[in-house]
N, C-alpha and C positions, 0 to 999 in steps of 0.2 A: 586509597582514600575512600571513605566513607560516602554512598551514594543518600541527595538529599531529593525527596521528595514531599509532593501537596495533598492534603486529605482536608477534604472538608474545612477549609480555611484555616490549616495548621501547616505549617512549613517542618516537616522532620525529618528525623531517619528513618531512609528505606525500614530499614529492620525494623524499626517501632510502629510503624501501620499496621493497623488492623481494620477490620469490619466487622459489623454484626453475621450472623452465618444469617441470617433472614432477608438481609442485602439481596436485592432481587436479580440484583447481577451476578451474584454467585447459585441462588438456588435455583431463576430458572432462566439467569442469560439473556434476562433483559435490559437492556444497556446498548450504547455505543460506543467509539472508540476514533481515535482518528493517529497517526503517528507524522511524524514533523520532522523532516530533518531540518540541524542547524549546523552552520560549517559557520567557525571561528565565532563559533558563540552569535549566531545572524541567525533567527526562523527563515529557512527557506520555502517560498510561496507561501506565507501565511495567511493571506485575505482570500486563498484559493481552499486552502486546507478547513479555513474556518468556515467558508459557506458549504464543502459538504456536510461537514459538522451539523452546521442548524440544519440540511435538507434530511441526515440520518433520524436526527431528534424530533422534527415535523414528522416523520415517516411513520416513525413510532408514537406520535402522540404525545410528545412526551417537551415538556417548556424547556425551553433554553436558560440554562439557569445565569447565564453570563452575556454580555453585549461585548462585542469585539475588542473595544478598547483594554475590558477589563482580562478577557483571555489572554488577553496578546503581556500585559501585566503579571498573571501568572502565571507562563510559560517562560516571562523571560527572566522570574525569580528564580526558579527550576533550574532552567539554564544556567543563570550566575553561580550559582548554589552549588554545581556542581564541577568536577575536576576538571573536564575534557572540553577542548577546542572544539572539535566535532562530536555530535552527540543526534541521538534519533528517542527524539521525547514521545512520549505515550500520554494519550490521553483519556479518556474512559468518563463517562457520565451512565449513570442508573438510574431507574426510577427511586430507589431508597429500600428503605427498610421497612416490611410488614408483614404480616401474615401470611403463609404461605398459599398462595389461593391464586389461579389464574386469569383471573379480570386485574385490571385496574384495582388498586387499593379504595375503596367506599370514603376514607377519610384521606384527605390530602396529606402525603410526607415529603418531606425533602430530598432530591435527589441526594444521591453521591457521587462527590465530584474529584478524579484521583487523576495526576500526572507524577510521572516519575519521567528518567533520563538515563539510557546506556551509551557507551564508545559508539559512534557510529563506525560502521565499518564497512568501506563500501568494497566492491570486487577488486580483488589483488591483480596486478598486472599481467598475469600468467593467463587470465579469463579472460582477458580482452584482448591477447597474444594468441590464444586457443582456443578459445569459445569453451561452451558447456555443453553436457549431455541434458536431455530432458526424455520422459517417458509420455506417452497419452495414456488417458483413461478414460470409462465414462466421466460424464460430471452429473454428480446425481445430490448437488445441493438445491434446496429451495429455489424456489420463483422470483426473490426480494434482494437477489445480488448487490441489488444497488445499494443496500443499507449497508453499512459498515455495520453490523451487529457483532456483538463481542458472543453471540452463539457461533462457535468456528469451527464443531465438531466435524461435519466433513468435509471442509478443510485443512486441519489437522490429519486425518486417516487419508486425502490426498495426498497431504505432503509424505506425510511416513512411509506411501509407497515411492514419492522418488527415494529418500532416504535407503529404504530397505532393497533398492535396485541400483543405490551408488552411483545415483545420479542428481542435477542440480534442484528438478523442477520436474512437476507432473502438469502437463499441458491437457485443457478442461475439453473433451467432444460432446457436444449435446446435440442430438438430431442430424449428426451428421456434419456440424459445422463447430468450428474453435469456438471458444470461448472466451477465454482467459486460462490464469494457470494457476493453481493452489494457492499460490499469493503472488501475481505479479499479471501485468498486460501480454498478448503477445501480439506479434505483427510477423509478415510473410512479406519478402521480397521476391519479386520476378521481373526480370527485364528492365532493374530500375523503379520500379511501382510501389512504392510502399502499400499496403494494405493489412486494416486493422478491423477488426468487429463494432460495429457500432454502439455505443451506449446505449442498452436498455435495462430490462429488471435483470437480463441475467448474468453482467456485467457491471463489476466497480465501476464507477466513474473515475479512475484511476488519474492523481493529480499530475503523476510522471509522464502517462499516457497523454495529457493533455498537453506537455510542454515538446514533446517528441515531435507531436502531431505539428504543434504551432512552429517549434523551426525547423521540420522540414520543408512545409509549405514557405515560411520567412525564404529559404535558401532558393525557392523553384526548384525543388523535389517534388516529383509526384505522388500523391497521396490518395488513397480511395478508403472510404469507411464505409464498409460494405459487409457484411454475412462472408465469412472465410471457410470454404470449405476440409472439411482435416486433409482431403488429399494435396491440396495446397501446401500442406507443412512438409510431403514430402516431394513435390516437384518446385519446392522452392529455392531460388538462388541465394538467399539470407534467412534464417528467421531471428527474431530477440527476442527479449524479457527486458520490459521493464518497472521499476517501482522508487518506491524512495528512498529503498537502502540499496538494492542492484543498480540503481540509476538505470544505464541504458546496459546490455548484456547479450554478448553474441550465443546461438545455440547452432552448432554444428553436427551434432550428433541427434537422431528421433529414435527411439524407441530400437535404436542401436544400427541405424542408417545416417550414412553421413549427407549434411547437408549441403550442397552446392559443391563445392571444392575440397569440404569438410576444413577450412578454414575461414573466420573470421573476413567478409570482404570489404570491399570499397565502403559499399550504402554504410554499412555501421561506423568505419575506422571516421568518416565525414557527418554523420549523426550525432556519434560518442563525441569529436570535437566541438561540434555546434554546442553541444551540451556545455560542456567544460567551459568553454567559450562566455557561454551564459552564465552559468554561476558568477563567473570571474565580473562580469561587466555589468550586467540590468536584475540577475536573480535575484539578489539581497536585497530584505526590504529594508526599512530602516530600524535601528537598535532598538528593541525592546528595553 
């Protein structure tokens, strides 16, 4: 079935969107972006998703062209519009269309405002029965982590080195200490402890990272959000990934060293529940 998507206050086919090539999001990547899952047609976390939204678009300067009510409206047109129960919607805002110049546009234009909708698909049973591999590298992106900017070049050449090493995820070292991972949170288990990197500029504010955090503390898990040193990823008893299409995600293997028992343990198999647990019960907001 034909995928339906929003441009600029039109409701169409994927395939029939277009932009100006002057769109300052395509020529030099100025924009944000936020992505949303929905399980059975429900925005999951969406008053979480929307305020990093406006914090990305504060960041950058740059007006919110929508108040929440109206977002939550048309995402959940998106949603309806399209085939699939579970779906991981995209959402992108730019400053617009102008002349190719790197200030600010001198005359005000109107952003562009674009969501579309894919299959959500989250990790197959095998990954949570086995865990995943992940590589380390530098992390030798920007200072401004915390924006969701739709500039994701070296992001992108992170990921392609796990790709190109045939593994899940490339886990981010800056100075010595984790980061995050090409696209996802991580977190280190030792002796029961969960422990994660703190939010700052050189870290997403990751929406998944936040619900992980909240029910393991909910459960009286222990929790520290602390600076993770990379030697930690490999004297650790667990480590994960998670995001809003991995959800919660075991990683067993570093840089081709296995982790713990090199299988999937307790903290995660009791995490991954809590998780699922949530969706089913308090996650879903109400129908768009």
């Amino acid at each position: 079935m034909e995928s339906v998507c929003y441009l600029n206050g039109e409701v169409m086919p994927l395939a029939d969107a277009r932009i100006p090539v002057l769109d300052r999001g395509f020529i030099l990547g100025d924009g944000v972006y936020e992505v949303i899952p929905a399980y059975g047609r429900v925005l999951f976390r969406l008053e979480e998703h929307l305020a990093r939204l406006a914090y990305s678009l504060r960041s950058i300067r740059l007006a919110n062209p929508h108040d929440a009510r109206t977002w939550a409206t048309l995402l959940g047109t998106v949603v309806e519009r399209n085939p699939w129960e579970d779906q991981s919607v995209y959402l992108q805002v730019t400053r617009g269309v102008a002349p190719r110049s790197h200030e600010f546009p001198k005359t005000p234009v109107a952003p562009t405002v674009f969501i579309m909708a894919n299959p959500l698909k989250t990790p197959p049973p095998e990954t949570r029965e086995r865990g995943v591999a992940v590589v380390t590298r530098e992390d030798y992106r920007w200072r401004r982590c915390d924006i969701k900017s739709v500039s994701l070049l070296a992001n992108v050449l992170l990921r392609q080195e796990a790709e190109d090493a045939g593994v899940a995820e490339t886990v981010l070292i800056r100075d010595g200490n984790v980061t995050e991972a090409s696209a996802s949170n991580v977190y280190v288990v030792k002796d029961g402890v969960i422990a994660s990197p703190p939010k700052d500029n050189l870290i997403l504010p990751g929406i998944t990272y936040d619900l992980v955090l909240e029910l393991a503390r909910a459960a009286g898990l222990p929790v520290e959000v602390r600076p993770v040193a990379a030697a930690e990823l490999f004297a650790a008893d667990e480590v994960w990934l998670s995001s809003s299409t991995r959800e919660v995600q075991p990683v067993t293997l570093v840089d081709g060293k296995p982790v713990g028992t090199g299988r999937p343990g307790a903290g995660f198999a009791r995490v991954y529940q809590l998780f699922q647990d949530y969706k089913a019960r308090v996650g879903q907001p109400t129908r768009v």
